[in-house]
Steps between C-alpha positions, in 0.01 A plus 500: 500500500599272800492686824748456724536646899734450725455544905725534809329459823569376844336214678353682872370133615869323424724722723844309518633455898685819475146689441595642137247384219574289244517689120273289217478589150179430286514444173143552273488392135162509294326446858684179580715612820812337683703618818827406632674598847819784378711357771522828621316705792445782692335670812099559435560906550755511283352370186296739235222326317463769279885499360539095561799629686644509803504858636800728568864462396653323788743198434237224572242682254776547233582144496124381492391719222846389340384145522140524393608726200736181403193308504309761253765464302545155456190465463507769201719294322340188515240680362707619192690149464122352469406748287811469272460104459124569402402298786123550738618597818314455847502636817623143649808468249619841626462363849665154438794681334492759782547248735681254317236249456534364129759833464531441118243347284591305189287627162432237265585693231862581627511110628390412138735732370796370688446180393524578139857670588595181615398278171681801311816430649503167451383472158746261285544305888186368622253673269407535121442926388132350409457416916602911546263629234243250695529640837511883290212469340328369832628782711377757269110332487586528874531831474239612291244309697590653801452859302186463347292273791666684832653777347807468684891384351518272805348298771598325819564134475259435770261641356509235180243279585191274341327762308835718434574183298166404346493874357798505375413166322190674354713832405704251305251339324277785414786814469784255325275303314684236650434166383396249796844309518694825464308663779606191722860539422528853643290439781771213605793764396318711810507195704872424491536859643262430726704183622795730540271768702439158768841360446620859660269565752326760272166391545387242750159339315513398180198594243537244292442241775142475423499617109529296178636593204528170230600502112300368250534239234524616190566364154863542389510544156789310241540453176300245291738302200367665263549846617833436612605392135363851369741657728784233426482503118367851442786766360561858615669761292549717808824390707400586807134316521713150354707586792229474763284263316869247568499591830152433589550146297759439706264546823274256303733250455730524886219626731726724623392827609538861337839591757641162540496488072636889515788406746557167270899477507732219361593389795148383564526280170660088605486199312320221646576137535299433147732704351243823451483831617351591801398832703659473847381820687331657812183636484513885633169457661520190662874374497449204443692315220356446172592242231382552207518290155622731223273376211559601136283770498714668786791408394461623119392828743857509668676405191339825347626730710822371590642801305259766583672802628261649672539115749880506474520863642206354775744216573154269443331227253215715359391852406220525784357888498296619797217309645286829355626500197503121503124538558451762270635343181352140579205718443565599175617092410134416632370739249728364234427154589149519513504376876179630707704424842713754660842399457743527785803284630258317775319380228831337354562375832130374508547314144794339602334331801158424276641423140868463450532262857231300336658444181845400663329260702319360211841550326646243733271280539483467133883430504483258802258304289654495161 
């Protein structure tokens, strides 16, 4: 239990030029102790040390004990506001905000949290649903590191620092089971809201100044030839895995990720100079223009579907489910496939790049010398 005092007393050796002494109030918190001048004062024989008070009910001790009962309260609910956001409090934050000095603190929690309001409401204008479920999912770590290691649902952006960030790295890794790259990415999430925290005036060093946080390489798998024919040529007797096994060919054979092939419309279908069909569209992520080569695979794809209800009712090109059940049923094709690798639509995007760019470079080069 924290134990908290607080003390009115008057200052004998600071008497103001009209001879009345000035009123301070200590504060005393765990032993750690702060005082601040009230503003207010009164004549030595006047004051009780016992009550904190000035004695007697005259006008001039009505309107001191007035004022320093203001200050108890304030400083009661500072208390309770503290207490409310889950945040340590100290004897020299109830003094700063007493006196104005750094009145209102930022948390980060409630910084990190206003962020994420922000990406909500412009989801659809500047960012992808994925980039809000990002931020989400980092907010709530956030949170739960900030429960378990400090026992506390919030903490003062100044007090983020070096080791604030190092243990939360650790937390990740150990508590998450985090892989290394993973770890990294939500560590950077926390530093865009600490850029916003120094952008505002929040916070006036910044901890990541001297702290490193770098991905690692790591393999990206894709699909060999030879697996990617077992998916190709292989038939399903269950409508919905043909559906997403298309779909993920599709990825194979475009590059293009799992929302840019969801949000696939006509309109992002042209003809080319050559006379072939092309994909002409943005990339949500990045927004910058892709053109894409619709090669028979793909287009046999397209052609399929072209009739599909469930796409005409979607207004799009293919039947593309949710990126878990996406996930979940390229599973089951794995299994059915006999593929060790977990399937998923980076993968397609990852075979593209590896296997089907080389063989329409080879492809063309074989036609440029024939």
């Amino acid at each position: 239990m924290r134990r908290f005092f607080l003390l009115f007393f008057i200052k004998r050796t600071k008497k103001l030029s009209n001879g009345e002494c000035p009123i301070y109030c200590r504060l005393t918190l765990d032993g750690n102790r702060a005082e601040f001048g009230t503003k207010v004062s009164t004549d030595e024989d006047s004051w009780s040390a016992e009550t904190g008070k000035v004695a007697g009910k005259s006008k001039k001790a009505n309107v001191v004990n007035n004022d320093l009962e203001n200050i108890r309260n304030q400083i009661t609910e500072i208390e309770r506001k503290y207490e409310l956001r889950g945040i340590p409090l100290s004897v020299e934050q109830i003094k700063n905000e007493i006196l104005g000095i750094n009145k209102e603190s930022q948390g980060l929690v409630e910084a990190h949290t206003t962020h994420n309001k922000k990406i909500e409401e412009l989801i659809g204008k500047k960012y992808a649903p994925k980039t809000l479920t990002r931020y989400n999912t980092s907010l709530n770590h956030l949170k739960s590191f900030l429960k378990e290691e400090y026992n506390v649902n919030e903490i003062d952006l100044r007090n983020v620092n070096h080791k604030f960030l190092t243990d939360y790295e650790f937390w990740l890794n150990t508590k998450t089971k985090c892989q290394h790259n993973t770890t990294v990415k939500y560590i950077k999430n926390l530093g865009k809201i600490i850029r916003l925290a120094l952008n505002n005036g929040w916070i006036v060093d910044d901890p990541f100044k001297n702290t490193s946080f770098s991905f690692k390489d790591v393999d990206k798998p894709y699909l060999t030839s030879g697996e990617l024919d077992k998916i190709l040529n292989k038939e399903f007797s269950i409508k919905r895995i043909e559906k997403v096994r298309d779909v993920f060919l599709f990825c194979c054979f475009t590059g293009l990720a799992f929302i840019d092939v969801k949000e696939l419309k006509e309109e992002d279908i042209t003809t080319g100079n050559d006379g072939k069909r092309w994909i002409r569209k943005r990339r949500q992520k990045t927004k910058n223009m892709s053109h894409i080569p619709i090669l028979s695979v793909a287009d046999k794809i397209l052609d399929k579907y072209k009739n599909d209800i469930e796409c005409i009712k979607a207004g799009t090109l293919l039947p593309v489910p949710s990126n878990q059940r996406m996930n979940s049923y390229l599973k089951e094709i794995a299994d059915l496939c006999d593929i060790k690798k977990k399937l998923t639509t980076h993968v397609a995007r990852h075979t593209f790049a590896t296997l089907v760019s080389f063989l329409i470079i080879r492809l063309i080069l074989n036609n440029l010398q024939s």
